[in-house]
C-alpha positions as CSV (number, residue, x, y, z in Angstrom):
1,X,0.0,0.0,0.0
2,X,1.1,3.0,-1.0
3,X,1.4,6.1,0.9
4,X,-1.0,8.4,-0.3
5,X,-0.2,11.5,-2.4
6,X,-2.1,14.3,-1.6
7,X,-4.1,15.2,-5.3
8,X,-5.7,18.4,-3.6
9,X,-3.3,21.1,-3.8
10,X,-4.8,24.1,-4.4
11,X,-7.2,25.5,-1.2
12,X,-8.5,28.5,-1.5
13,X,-9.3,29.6,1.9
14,X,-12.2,28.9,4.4
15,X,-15.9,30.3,3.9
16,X,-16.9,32.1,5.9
17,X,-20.2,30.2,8.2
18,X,-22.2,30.2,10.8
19,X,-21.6,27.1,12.8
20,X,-24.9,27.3,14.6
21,X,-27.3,27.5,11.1
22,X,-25.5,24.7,10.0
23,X,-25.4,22.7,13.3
24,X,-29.1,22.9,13.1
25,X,-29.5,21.9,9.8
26,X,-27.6,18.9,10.2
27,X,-29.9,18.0,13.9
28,X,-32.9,17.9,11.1
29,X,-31.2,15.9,8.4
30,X,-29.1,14.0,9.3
31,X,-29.7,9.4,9.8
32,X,-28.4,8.5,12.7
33,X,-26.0,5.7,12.6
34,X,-25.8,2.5,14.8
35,X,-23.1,1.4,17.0
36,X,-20.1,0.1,15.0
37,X,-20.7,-3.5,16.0
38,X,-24.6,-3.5,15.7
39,X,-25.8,-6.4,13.5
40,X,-28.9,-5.1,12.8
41,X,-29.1,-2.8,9.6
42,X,-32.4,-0.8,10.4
43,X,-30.0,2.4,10.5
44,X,-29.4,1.8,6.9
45,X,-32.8,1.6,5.6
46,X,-32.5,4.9,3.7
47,X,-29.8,3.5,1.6
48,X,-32.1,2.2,-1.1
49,X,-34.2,5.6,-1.7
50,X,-30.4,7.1,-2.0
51,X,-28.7,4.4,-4.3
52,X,-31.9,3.7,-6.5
53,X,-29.9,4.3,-9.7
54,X,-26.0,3.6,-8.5
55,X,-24.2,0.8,-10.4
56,X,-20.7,1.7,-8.6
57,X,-20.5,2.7,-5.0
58,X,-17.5,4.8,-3.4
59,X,-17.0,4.2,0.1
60,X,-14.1,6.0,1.3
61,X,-12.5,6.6,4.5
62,X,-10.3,9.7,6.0
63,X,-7.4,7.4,6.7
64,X,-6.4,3.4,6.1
65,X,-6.3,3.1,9.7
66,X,-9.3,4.0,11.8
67,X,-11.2,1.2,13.2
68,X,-14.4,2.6,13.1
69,X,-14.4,2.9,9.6
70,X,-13.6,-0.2,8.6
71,X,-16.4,-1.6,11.1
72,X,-18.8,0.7,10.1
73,X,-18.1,-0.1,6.1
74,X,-18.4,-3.3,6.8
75,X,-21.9,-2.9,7.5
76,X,-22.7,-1.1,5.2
77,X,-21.0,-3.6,2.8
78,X,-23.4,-5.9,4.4
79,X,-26.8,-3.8,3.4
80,X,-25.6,-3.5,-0.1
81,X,-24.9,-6.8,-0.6
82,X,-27.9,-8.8,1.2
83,X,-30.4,-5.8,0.7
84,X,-29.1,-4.4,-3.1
85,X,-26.9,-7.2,-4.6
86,X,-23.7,-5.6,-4.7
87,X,-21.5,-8.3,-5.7
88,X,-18.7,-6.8,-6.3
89,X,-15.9,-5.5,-4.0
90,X,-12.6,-3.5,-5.3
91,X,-9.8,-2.9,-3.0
92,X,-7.3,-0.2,-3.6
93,X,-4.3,-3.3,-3.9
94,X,-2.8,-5.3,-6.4
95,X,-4.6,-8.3,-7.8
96,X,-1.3,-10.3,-6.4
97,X,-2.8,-9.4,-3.2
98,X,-6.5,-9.9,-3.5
99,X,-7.1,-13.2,-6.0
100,X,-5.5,-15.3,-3.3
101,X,-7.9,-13.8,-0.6
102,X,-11.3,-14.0,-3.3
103,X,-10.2,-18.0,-3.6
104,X,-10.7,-18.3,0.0
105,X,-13.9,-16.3,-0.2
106,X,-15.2,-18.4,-3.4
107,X,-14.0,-21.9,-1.9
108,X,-12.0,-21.5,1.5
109,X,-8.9,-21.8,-0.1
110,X,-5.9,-21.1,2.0
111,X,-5.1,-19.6,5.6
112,X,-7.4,-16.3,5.3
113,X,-5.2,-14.8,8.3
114,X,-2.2,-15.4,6.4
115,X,-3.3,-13.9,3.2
116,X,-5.0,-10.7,5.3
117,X,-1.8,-10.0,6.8
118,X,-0.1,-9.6,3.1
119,X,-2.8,-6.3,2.5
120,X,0.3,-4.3,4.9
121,X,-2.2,-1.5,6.7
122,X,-5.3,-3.6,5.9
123,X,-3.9,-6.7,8.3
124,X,-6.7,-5.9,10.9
125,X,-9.2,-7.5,12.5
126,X,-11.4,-5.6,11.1
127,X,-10.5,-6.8,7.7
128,X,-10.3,-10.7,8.6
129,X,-14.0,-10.4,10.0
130,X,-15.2,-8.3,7.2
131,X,-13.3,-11.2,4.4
132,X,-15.4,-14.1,7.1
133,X,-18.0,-12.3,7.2
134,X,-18.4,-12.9,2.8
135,X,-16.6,-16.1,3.2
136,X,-19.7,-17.6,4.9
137,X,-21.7,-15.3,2.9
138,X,-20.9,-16.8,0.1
139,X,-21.2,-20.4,1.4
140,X,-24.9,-19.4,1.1
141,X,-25.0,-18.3,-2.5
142,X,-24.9,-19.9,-6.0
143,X,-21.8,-18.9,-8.3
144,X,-23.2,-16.5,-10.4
145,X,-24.5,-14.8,-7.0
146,X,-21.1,-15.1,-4.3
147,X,-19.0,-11.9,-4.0
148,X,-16.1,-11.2,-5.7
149,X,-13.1,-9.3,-4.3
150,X,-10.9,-7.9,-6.4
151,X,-7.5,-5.8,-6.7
152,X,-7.8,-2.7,-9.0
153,X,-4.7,-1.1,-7.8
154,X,-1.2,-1.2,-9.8
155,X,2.5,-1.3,-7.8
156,X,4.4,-0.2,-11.1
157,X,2.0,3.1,-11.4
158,X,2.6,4.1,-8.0
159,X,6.0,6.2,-9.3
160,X,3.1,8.4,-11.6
161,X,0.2,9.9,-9.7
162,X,-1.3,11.0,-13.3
163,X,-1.7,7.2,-14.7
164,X,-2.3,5.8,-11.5
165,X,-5.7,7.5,-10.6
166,X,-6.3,6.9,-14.6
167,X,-5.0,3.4,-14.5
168,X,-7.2,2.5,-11.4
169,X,-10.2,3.9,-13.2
170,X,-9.9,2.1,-16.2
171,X,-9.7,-1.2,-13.7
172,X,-13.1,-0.2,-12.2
173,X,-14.8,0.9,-15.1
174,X,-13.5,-2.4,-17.0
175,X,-14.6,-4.8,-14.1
176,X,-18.0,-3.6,-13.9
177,X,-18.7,-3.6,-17.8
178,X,-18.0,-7.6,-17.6
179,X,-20.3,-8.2,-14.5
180,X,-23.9,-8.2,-14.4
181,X,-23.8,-7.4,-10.9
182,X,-23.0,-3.6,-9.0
183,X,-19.7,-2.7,-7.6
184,X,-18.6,-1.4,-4.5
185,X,-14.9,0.7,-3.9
186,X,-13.1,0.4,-0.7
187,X,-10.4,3.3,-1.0
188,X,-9.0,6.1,0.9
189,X,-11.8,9.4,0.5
190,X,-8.9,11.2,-1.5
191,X,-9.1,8.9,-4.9
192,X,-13.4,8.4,-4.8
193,X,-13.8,12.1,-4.9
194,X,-16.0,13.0,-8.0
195,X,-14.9,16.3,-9.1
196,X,-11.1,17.8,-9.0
197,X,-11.7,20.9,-10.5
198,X,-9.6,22.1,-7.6
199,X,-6.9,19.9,-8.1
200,X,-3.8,19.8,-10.9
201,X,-4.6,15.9,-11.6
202,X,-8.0,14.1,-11.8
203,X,-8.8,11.4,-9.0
204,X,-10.5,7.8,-9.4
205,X,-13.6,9.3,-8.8
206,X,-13.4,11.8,-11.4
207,X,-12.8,9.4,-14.3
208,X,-15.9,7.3,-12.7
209,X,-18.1,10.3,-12.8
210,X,-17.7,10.1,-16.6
211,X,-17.6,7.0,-17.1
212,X,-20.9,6.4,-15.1
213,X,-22.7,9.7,-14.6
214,X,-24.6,9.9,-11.6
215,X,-24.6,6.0,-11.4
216,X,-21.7,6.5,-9.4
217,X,-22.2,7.0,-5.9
218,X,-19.1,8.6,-3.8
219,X,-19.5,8.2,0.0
220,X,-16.7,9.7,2.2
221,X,-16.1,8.7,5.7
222,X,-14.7,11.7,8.3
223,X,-13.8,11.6,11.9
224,X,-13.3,15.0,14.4
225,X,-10.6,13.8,16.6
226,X,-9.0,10.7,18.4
227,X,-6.0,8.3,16.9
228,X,-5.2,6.6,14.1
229,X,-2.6,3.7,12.7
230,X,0.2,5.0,10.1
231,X,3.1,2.9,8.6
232,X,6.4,3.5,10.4
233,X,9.3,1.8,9.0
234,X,6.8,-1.5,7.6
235,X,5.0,-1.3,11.5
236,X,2.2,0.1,12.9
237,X,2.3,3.2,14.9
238,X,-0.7,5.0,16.7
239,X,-0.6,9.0,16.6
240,X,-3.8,11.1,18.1
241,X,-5.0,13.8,16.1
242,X,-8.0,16.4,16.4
243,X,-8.7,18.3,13.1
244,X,-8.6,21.8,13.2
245,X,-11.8,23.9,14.3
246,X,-12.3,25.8,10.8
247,X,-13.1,22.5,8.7
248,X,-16.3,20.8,7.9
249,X,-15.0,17.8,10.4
250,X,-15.5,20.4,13.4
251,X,-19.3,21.3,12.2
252,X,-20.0,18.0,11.7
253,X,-18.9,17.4,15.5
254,X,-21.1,19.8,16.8
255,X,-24.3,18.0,16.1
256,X,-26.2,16.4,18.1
257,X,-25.4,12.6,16.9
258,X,-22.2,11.2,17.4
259,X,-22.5,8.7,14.3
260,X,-24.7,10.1,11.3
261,X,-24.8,9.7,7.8
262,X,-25.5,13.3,5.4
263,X,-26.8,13.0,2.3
264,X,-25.3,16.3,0.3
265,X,-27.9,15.4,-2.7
266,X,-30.6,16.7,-0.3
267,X,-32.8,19.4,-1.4
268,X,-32.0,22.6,-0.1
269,X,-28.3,21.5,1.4
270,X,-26.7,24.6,2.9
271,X,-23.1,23.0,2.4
272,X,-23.3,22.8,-1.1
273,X,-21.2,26.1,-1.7
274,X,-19.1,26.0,0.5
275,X,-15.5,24.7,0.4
276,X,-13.6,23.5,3.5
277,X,-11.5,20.7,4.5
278,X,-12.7,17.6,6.3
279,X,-10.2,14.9,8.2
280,X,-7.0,13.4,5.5
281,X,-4.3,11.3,7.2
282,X,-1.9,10.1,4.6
283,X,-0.8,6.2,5.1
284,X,2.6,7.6,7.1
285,X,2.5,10.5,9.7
286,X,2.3,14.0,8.3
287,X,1.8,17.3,9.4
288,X,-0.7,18.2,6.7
289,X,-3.8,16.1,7.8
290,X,-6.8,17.9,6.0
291,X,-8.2,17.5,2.8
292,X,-10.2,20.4,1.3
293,X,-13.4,19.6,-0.4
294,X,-16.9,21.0,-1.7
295,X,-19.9,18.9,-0.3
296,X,-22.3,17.5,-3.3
297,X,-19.6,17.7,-5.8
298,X,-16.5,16.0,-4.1
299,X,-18.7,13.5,-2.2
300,X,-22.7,12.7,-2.2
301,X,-22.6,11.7,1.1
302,X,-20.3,11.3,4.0
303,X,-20.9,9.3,7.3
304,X,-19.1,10.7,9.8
305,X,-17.9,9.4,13.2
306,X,-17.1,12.1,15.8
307,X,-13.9,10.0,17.9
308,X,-12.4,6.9,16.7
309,X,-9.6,4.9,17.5
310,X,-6.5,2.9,15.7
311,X,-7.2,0.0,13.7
312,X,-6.1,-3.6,15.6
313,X,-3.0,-5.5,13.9
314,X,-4.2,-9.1,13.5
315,X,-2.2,-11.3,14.9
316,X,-0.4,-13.9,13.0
């Protein structure tokens, strides 16, 4: 896994708001979100009414060690595929990587704790139990119905951030022309961002915007404050963080709910012109940690967690 380059380089300063109007628009709006280990998915309901045209589904996270995301993704991952039959799951990795981990999911083909520790930051528990979870999911299913996973991610692009986001595009956008079933993208929330008109390079989600037009579906996932896992020399290494207070992170964690999904494609959305940064933690420890963005454009929704902690190495 690569470390991250930052695509978003042009900000051009905050807007000013008024944190209250927006605090209380968010209190009216926003779905509250279950616990992250809640196995019920009643919290999701809404998902359908949002996604009812989607073929390709974003679902990004603030850093590639939080985790709350990866729990909460997981159930989401869940909904869509029991409740919308997604079928298809893309990991920002190399297909070296992930075809070894799909055979165990299609068949129960090697040591799945093994192969989950090859995916570097993605060696969590959190991953294992989400890669069970579809292993005994698919158990359940016929062939033509059983999830797929794979890689669309390319080690000898990582050297050129122009062909990479290109490159992993064209992998998405290939994939889902050959199945008959819907996809669903588990990257960091800095390549699923749908427009970079800010930026001096397009990102993944760019390229899928016009490939799929408003079939594709990006979904961000932000955090306020609390501590994350970064790569340090190959290991893991916690660091706490807390983002700064003009960002949309710090609005966001002045609502009333603690765990809420935002749909930005709502009527009347008050964030819509404005531009401000949410949470961004690169794969290693930087001091830049913020990634600027324009709500409805960059992301159609983002579910947002207000404290979260550091992902949990699995052990070997």
């Amino acid at each position: 896994m690569k470390n991250t380059i930052l695509l978003y380089l042009l900000f051009l300063g905050p807007v000013a708001f008024s944190q209250p109007t927006y605090t209380s628009w968010l209190n009216k709006n926003v779905h509250p979100i279950a616990a992250d280990t809640a196995t019920h998915h009643d919290d999701l309901s809404f998902l359908p009414e949002v996604l009812h045209h989607n073929l390709v589904i974003g679902l990004g996270e603030a850093s590639h060690g939080t985790r709350e995301f990866y729990l909460q993704k997981k159930r989401v991952i869940q909904f869509l595929v029991t409740r919308l039959q997604y079928k298809n799951l893309g990991f920002e990795m190399s297909n070296s990587l992930t075809d070894p981990i799909n055979q165990y999911l299609a068949n129960g083909e090697g040591n799945l704790k093994d192969l989950t520790n090859s995916m570097v930051l993605y060696g969590t528990e959190e991953i294992y139990e989400l890669f069970q979870w579809i292993a005994d999911y698919n158990k359940t299913q016929q062939q033509e119905n059983k999830v797929v996973l794979f890689g669309f991610d390319r080690e000898d692009s990582w050297h050129d951030v122009l062909a990479r986001e290109r490159l992993m595009a064209e992998n998405i956008v290939n994939y889902q022309k050959s199945s008959p079933h819907k996809t669903m993208i588990w990257a960091h929330n800095i390549h699923i961002a749908k427009d970079t008109t800010m930026a001096q390079v397009k990102a993944v989600g760019s390229y899928l915007k016009q490939a799929f037009g408003q079939q594709y579906y990006a979904l961000g996932l932000d955090t306020y404050k609390g501590s994350v896992n970064v790569l340090a020399d190959g290991q893991f290494e916690a660091h706490a963080f807390e983002t700064p207070k003009e960002s949309f992170s710090a609005i966001f964690a002045g609502a009333d709910e603690e765990r809420f999904y935002v749909d930005f494609d709502k009527a009347l959305n008050p964030f819509t012109s404005m531009q401000q940064p949410i949470t961004h933690i690169n794969s290693n420890w930087t001091e830049a940690r913020t990634l600027p963005i324009r709500p409805g454009l960059d992301f159609n929704g983002i579910l947002f967690i207000r404290e979260t902690t550091p992902s949990r190495r699995l052990a070997k």
